[in-house]
VEXDREN-2710 file (C-alpha; in Angstrom, 1 decimal):
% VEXDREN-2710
k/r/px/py/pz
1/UNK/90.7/99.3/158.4
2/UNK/88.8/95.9/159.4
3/UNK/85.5/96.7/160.8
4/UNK/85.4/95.6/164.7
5/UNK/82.2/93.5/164.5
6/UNK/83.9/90.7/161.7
7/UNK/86.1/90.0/164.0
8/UNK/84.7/89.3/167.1
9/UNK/84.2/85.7/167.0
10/UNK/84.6/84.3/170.4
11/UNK/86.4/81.3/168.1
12/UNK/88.9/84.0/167.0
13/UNK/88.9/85.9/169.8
14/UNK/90.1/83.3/171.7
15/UNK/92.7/82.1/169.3
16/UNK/94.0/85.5/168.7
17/UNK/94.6/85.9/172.7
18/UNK/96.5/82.5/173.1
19/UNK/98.8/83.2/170.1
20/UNK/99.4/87.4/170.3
21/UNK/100.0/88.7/173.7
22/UNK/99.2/92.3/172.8
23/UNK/96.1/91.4/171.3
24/UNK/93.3/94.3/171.8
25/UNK/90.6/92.5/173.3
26/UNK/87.2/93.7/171.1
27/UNK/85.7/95.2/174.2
28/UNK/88.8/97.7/174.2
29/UNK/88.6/98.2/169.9
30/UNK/87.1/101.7/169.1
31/UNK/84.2/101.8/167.2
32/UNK/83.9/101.6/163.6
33/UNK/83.0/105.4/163.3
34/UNK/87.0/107.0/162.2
35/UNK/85.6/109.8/164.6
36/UNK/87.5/109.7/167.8
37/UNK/84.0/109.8/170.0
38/UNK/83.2/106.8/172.2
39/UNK/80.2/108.8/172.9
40/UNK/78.3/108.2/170.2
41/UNK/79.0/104.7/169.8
42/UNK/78.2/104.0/173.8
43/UNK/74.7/106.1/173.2
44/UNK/73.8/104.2/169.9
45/UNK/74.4/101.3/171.9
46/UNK/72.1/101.9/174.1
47/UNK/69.7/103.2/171.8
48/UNK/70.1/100.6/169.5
49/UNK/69.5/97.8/172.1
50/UNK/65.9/99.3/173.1
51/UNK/64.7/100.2/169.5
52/UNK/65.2/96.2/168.7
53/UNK/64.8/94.4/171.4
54/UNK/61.6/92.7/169.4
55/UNK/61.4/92.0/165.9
56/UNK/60.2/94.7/163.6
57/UNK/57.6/93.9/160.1
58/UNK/58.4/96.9/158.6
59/UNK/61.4/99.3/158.0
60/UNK/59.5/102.3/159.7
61/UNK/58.8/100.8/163.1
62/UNK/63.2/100.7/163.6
63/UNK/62.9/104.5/162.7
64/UNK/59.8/105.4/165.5
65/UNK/61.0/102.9/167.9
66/UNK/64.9/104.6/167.5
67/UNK/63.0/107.9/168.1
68/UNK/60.9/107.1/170.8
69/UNK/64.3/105.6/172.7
70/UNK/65.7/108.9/172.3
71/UNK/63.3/110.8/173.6
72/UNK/62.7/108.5/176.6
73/UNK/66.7/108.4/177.4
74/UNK/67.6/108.5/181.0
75/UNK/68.8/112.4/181.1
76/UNK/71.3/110.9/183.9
77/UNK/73.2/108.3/181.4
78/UNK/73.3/111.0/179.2
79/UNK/74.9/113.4/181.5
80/UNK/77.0/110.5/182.9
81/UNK/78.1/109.7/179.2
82/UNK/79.2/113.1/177.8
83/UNK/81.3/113.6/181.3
84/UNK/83.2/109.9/180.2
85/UNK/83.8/111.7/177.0
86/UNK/84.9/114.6/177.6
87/UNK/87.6/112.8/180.2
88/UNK/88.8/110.4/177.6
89/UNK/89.2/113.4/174.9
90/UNK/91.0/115.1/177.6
91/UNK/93.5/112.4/178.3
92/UNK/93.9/111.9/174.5
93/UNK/94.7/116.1/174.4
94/UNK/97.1/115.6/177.5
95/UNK/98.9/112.3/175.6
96/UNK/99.1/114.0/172.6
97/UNK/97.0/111.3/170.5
98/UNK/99.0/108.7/172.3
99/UNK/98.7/106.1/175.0
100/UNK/96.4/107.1/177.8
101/UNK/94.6/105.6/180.4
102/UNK/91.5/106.9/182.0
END
């Protein structure tokens, strides 16, 4: 499976959606992990963008900086993110692993 981030060139992003017109747009693409939980990859995210929003001079400061975003998440986009889960897994359940919209 191609990996969702070697593809996402606006350049080819752009020619893909003028020449296939059921392209999935990489905003839509699951995330890399073959685990079917948006959850994760929408908390990393987040967690990700915090921990290195400056640039690092060592390979512990990521590490600390990644643990000190955890533990000063917003408890609410937390909450707010495991009850978008759970509704997508539910809709998957209810489509049988097909289609679904939320």
């Amino acid at each position: 499976m191609f990996s969702k981030d070697q593809f996402k060139s606006e350049v080819v992003q752009d020619w893909c959606g003028t020449h296939f017109s059921d392209l999935i747009s990489s905003d839509d693409w699951p995330p890399n992990s073959p685990a079917p939980y948006p959850l994760e990859h929408s908390v990393w995210s987040v967690l990700k963008k915090k921990a290195c929003s400056t640039k690092h001079r060592s390979l512990d400061v990521p590490r600390a900086t990644t643990v000190e975003a955890w533990e000063n998440s917003d408890e609410g986009y937390l909450r707010a993110a495991v009850d978008a889960s759970r509704r997508k897994i539910s809709a998957c359940i209810r489509a049988k692993g097909g289609h679904f919209e939320i």
